[in-house]
C-alpha positions, 0 to 999 in steps of 0.5 A: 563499519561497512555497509555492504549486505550480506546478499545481494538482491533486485535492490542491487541490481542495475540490469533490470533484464528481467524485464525483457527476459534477456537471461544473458544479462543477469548478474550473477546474483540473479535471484531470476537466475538463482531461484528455486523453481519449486517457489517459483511454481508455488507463486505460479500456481496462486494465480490460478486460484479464481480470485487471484486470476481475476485481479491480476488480468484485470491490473494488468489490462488497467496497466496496459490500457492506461499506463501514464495516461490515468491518475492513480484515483482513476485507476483505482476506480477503472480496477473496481469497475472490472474486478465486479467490485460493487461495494468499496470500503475506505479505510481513512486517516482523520487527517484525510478525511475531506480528501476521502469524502470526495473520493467516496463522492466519485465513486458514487458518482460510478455507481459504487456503493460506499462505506467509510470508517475513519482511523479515530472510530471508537473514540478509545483513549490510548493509554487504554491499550498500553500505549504511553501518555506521551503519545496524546501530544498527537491526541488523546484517542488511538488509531483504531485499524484494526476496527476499521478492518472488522467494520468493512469487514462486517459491511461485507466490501468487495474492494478497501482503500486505505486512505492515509494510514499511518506507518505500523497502522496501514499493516494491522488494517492489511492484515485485518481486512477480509477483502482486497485492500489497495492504498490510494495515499500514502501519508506523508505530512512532510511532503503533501504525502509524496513519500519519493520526494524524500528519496529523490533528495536523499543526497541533497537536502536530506543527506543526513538520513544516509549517515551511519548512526555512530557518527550521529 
């Protein structure tokens, strides 16, 4: 069994050239070197609708001004802040609930209003939806990301922040949310929601993982 792709892509790539735009080092598979400037041109022109402008000149200048000198929760707050957002929803895991109580207490304390819903909102037993009663060893009612979406969206929030959603739930709560939504933290229980711990230690302690599945 080969685990070679069948097209390669950036995640194949070593030359990061495009950073610079140093053409002559692409290899030949490129994507930079092999797109169709007609997509290219459709992505270019999005950022030219008012929104889509306003948030990535102001990432940008956040990026630029702060790059390995702010935390993540201050660059978040520093993006709020430019982007004109005045009211910023955050979209939490029960889990994390503390965490994001004190950050709902420092955006407050910048003068942002804030409104939370936490992921077990609702209280509905999750066999109500079909989902197994096996899953209840992990409690009884559902994640709900769907009406934390719906709820800030009725709150009308110009900026969500999702909190420590879990895999699969984070998707439904991007798809759902009428306004932008950024994650603050990715959950990961295993490694103090650090997620890259895992990939740093791929071919260590956790080598395993690279295994085929036919010789598990």
């Amino acid at each position: 069994m080969t685990n070679e792709p069948l097209t390669l892509s950036c995640i194949d790539c070593a030359a990061k050239a495009c950073k610079k735009g140093e053409a002559e080092k692409y290899p030949a598979f490129c994507l930079t070197k092999n797109m169709d400037p007609a997509l290219l041109q459709e992505a270019l022109d999005c950022y030219k609708e008012e929104e889509n402008s306003r948030v990535m000149i102001n990432a940008a200048n956040v990026e630029s001004d702060f790059y390995g000198k702010m935390t993540r929760v201050e660059e978040t707050v520093e993006f709020a802040k430019r982007i004109g957002a005045k009211k910023i929803g955050i979209a939490t895991c029960l889990g994390l609930l503390e965490e994001s109580k004190i950050f709902a207490k420092l955006l407050r304390k910048k003068g942002f209003e804030v409104f939370g819903i936490c992921c077990k909102a609702g209280a509905v037993p999750k066999v109500d939806i079909g989902i197994d009663a096996k899953c209840e060893n992990s409690g009884k009612t559902m994640c709900n990301p769907i009406l934390q979406a719906k709820m800030l969206n009725q709150e009308q929030t110009d900026l969500n922040v999702a909190i420590g959603l879990c895999v699969g739930h984070d998707s439904l709560f991007y798809k759902y949310s009428d306004a932008l939504v950024t994650t603050l933290v990715a959950k990961d229980r295993v490694t103090g929601h650090n997620p890259c711990a895992i990939l740093y230690n791929m071919h260590h302690y956790y080598r395993g993982l690279m295994e085929d599945n036919e010789q598990k």
